[in-house]
C-alpha positions as CSV (number, residue, x, y, z in Angstrom):
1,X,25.3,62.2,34.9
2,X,27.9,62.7,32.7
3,X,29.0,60.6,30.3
4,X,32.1,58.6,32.2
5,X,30.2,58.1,34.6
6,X,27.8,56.6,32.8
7,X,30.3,54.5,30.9
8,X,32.0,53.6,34.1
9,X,28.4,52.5,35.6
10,X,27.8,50.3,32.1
11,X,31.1,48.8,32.6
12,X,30.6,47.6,36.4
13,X,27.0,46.3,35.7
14,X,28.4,44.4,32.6
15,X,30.7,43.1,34.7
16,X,28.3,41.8,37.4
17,X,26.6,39.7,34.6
18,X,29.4,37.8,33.7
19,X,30.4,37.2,37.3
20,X,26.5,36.4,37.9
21,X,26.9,33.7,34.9
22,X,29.7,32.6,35.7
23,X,28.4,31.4,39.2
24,X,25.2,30.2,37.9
25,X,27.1,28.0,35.6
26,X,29.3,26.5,38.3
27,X,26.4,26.0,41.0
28,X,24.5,23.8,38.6
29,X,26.7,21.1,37.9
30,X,27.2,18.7,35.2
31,X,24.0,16.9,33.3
32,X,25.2,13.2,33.2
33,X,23.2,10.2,30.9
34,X,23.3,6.9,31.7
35,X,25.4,4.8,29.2
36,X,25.5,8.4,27.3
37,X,24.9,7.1,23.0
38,X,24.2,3.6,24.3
39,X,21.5,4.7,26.9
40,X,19.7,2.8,29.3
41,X,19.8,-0.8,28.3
42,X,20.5,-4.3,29.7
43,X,23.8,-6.1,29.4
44,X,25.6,-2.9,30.1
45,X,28.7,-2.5,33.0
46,X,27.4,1.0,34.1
47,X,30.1,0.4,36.8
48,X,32.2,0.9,34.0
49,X,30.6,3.7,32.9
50,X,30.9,5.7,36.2
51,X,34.4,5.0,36.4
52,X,34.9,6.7,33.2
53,X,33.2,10.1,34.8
54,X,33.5,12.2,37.5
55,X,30.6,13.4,40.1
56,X,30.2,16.7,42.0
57,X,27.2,17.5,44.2
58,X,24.7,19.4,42.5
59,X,25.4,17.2,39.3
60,X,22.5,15.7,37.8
61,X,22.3,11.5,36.7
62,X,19.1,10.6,34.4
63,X,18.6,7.5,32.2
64,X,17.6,9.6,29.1
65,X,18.2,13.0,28.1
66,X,14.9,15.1,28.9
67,X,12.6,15.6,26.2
68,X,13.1,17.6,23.5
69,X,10.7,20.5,23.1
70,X,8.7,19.1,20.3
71,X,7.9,15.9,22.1
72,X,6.6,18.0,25.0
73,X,4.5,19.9,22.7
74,X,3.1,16.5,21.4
75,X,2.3,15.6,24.9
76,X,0.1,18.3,25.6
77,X,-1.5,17.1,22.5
78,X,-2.1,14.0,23.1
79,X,-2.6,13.9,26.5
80,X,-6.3,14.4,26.6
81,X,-6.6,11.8,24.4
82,X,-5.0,9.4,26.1
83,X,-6.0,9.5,29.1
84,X,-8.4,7.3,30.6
85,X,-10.9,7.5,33.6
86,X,-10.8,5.0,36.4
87,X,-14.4,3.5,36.4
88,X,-13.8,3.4,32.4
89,X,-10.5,1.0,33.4
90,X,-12.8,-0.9,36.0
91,X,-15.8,-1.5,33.3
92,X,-12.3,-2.8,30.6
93,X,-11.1,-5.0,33.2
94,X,-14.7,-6.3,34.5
95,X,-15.1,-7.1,30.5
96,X,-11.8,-8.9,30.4
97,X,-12.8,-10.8,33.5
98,X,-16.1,-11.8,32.5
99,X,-14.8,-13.1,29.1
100,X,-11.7,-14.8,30.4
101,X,-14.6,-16.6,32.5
102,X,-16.6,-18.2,29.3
């Protein structure tokens, strides 16, 4: 192969990328948060909020922004230590019950 062609064959699969990119980026849509610096929160008119933005299918509406890679890494930590097996919640509860009773 000589060398414009391989040039020529750099240039068309550079340009594939950008288009491929470029696509990707339009196809997902927009990220849109609830009440955006305000958040999630009663006593807000998040009619007029979503008057203020506009929607196109494939957009995405959350109430928060998703976690931030640290906090998920503190999950994982923490999740074994939280959680909690259902007879262990039934033998709390039966406690609670039998003490409420007294």
């Amino acid at each position: 192969m000589s060398v414009s062609a391989f040039r020529l064959s750099f240039l068309c699969l550079l340009l594939l990328e950008c288009v491929v990119a470029t696509v990707t980026t339009l196809v997902r849509g927009t990220d849109h948060i609830v009440g955006a610096n305000r958040g999630w929160n009663p006593g807000i008119n998040y009619t007029l909020w979503a008057n203020n933005h506009t929607f196109y299918i494939g957009d995405l509406i959350r109430k928060c922004p998703p976690p931030s890679p640290s906090s998920q890494s503190l999950i994982k930590l923490l999740k074994p230590h939280l959680q909690i097996s259902r007879e262990r919640l039934r033998q709390l509860h039966h406690l609670r019950s039998s003490r409420e009773l007294e």
